[in-house]
N, C-alpha and C positions, 0 to 999 in steps of 0.2 A: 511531432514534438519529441517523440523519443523513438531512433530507429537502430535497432542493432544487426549487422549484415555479416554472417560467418564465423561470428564470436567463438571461441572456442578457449580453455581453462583447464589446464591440468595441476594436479600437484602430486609430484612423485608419478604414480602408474596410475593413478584413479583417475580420470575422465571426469570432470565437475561437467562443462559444458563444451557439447559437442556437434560444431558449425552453425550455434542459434540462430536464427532470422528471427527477428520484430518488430512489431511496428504500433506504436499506441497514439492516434490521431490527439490532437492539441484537444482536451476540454473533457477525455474520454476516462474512465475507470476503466481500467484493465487487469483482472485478476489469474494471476499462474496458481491453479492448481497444484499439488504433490505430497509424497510422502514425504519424511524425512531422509537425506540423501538424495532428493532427486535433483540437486543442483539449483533449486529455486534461492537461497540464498548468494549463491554465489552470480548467478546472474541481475540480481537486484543489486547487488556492492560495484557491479562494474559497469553500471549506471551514473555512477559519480564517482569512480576510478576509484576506489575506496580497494578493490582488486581489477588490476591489470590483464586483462586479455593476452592470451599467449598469440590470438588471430585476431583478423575481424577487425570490424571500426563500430566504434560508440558514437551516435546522433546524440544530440542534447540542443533542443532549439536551432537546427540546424550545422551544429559544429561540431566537430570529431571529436573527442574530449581526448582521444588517445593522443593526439598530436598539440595538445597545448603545451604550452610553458607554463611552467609551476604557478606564476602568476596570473597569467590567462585561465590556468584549471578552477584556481581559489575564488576568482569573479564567478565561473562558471558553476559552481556548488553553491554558494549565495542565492541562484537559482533554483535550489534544489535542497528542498524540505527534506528529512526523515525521521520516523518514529518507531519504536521497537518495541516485542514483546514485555520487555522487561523495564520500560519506561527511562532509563537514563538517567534521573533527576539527580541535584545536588541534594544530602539530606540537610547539609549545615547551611541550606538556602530558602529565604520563604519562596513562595509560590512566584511572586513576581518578581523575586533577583534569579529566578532559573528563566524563567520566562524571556529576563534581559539579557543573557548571558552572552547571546550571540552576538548581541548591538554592541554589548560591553565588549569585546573581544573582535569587533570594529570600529573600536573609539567611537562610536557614536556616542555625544553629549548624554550625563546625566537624567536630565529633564526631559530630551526629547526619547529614550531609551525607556523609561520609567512610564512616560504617557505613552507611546508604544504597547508595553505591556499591559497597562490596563484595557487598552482600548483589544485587544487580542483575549485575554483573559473575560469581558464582557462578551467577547463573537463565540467563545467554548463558554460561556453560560456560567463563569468561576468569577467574579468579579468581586464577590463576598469572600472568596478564601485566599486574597493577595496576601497574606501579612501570616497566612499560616503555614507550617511545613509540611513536606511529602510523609510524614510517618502518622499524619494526624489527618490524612484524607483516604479515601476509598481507595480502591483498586480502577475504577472508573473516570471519579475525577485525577487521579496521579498521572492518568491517558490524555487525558482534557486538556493538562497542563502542557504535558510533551507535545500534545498537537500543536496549542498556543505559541511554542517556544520555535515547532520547527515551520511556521509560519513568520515569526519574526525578522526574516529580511525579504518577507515577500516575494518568494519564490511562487515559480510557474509550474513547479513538477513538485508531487509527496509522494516521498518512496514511503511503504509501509510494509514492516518485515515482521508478520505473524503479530499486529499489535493489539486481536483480540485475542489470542489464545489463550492467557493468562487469566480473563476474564468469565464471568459464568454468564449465561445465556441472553438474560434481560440488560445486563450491561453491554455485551458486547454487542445488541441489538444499539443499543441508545449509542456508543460510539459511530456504529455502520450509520447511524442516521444523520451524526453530526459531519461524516466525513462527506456522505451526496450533498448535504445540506453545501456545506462548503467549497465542493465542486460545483455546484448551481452559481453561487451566492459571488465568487471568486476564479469562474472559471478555470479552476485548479485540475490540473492533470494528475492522475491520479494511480499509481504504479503501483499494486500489493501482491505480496505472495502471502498462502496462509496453505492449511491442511485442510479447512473445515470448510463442507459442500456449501453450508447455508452462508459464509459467505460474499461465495462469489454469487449466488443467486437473488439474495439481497440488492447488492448494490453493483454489482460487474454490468458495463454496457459490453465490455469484450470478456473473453476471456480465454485461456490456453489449459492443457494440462499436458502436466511434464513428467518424463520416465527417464532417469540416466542419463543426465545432462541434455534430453532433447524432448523438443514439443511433438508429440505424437498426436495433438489436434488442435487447432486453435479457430475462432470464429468470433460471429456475435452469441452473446450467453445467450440468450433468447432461441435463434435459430439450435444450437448445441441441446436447448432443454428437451425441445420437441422434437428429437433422433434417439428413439429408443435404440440406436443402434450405434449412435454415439459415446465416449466413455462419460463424458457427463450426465449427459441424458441416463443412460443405464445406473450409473451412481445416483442421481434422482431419485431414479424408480425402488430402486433397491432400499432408498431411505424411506419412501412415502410408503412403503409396502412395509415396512417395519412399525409405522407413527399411525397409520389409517385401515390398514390391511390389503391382500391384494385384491380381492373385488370391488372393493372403493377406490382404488387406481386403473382398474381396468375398465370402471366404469366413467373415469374422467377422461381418459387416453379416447374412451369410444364419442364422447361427448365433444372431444376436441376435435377429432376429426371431421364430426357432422357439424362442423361450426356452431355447436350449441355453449360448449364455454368460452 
């Protein structure tokens, strides 16, 4: 669904992304690891040309995005959702004129744009707060909406750029839940970068971690957890050895190998 071969991104002297390869199978969550700087946004924006490749060819359901015509690109983002830390929303718009916004801004009919919305707004679990505004909703649902919104032309791929970070623990559990929910539910491809470990161990079926514009490991999360000698893995441990202590990790790790967990 989404494959990127050579990609590479500079601006000025700094190195954003350098020669990426990736590959995120159709129906897959896929989570980049990283700190700040490590190029994870810039590789998620050149996903829907949002930033240009100085190398490399951009997949997207098969098509290069690099090589479209302006109009061919615009069809080609149609298919492709995103939501952001900072949620986006209109504030001088209720819930369900942010919601249409996209439809509205494809002529799509009134009526049919407006049921649209609610029926989207019912799938994120808001269907009681159409009529209210983003200054008068949580931090959680203000996310709810934005997913709602960048589901609106039924896209096949959700770019997600750090869109719990903003959020505190128990919310950003209840988004990570609604987003597998809707990978299952919509076989939605699922593209996020974030900083924070328990996300990708939440809900990643792949995932990568990245140093300096390049992935220094990538896999399935699963096989990465159980390599203590992996950087994930070891990031793991280092967390669970902070939350449980380390003789209740080294008692799990020995458990795990005698196939008793």
């Amino acid at each position: 669904m989404i494959h990127l071969s050579g990609v590479s991104k500079s601006f000025g002297s700094t190195i954003a992304l350098d020669a990426v390869d990736l590959h995120v199978p159709e129906g897959d969550i896929f989570g980049i690891l990283g700190r700040s700087g490590a190029g994870k946004s810039t590789l998620l924006r050149t996903v829907n040309l949002l930033e240009r490749p100085d190398e490399g060819a951009v997949y997207v359901n098969g098509a290069d995005v690099t090589t479209l015509s302006a109009r061919a690109l615009r069809r080609t983002r149609s298919d492709i959702g995103m939501i952001f830390q900072h949620f986006n929303l209109l504030n001088n718009r209720n819930v369900v004129s942010n919601v249409a916004l996209p439809l509205r801004l494809a002529r799509v009919g009134r009526h049919q744009r407006q049921a649209r919305a609610m029926e989207l707004l019912d799938l994120v679990g808001l269907a009681d707060k159409a009529r209210a505004y983003p200054g008068q909703l949580s931090g959680g649902q203000r996310q709810r909406v934005a997913i709602a919104r960048a589901l609106a032309s039924e896209p096949k791929v959700l770019l997600s750029d750090e869109a719990t970070s903003a959020l505190d623990t128990d919310t950003t559990d209840e988004i990570l839940d609604l987003l597998a929910e809707l990978n299952q539910t919509l076989n939605l491809t699922i593209l996020l970068i974030t900083h924070e470990l328990e996300v990708i161990t939440r809900i990643c079926h792949h995932a990568a971690v990245m140093e300096a514009g390049r992935f220094v490991e990538q896999g399935q999360t699963r096989s990465l957890l159980a390599d203590p000698h992996s950087r994930l893995g070891s990031s793991a441990r280092r967390l669970a050895s902070r939350l449980l202590g380390e003789d209740r990790v080294e008692a799990i790790d020995e458990a795990a190998v005698e196939g008793v967990a």
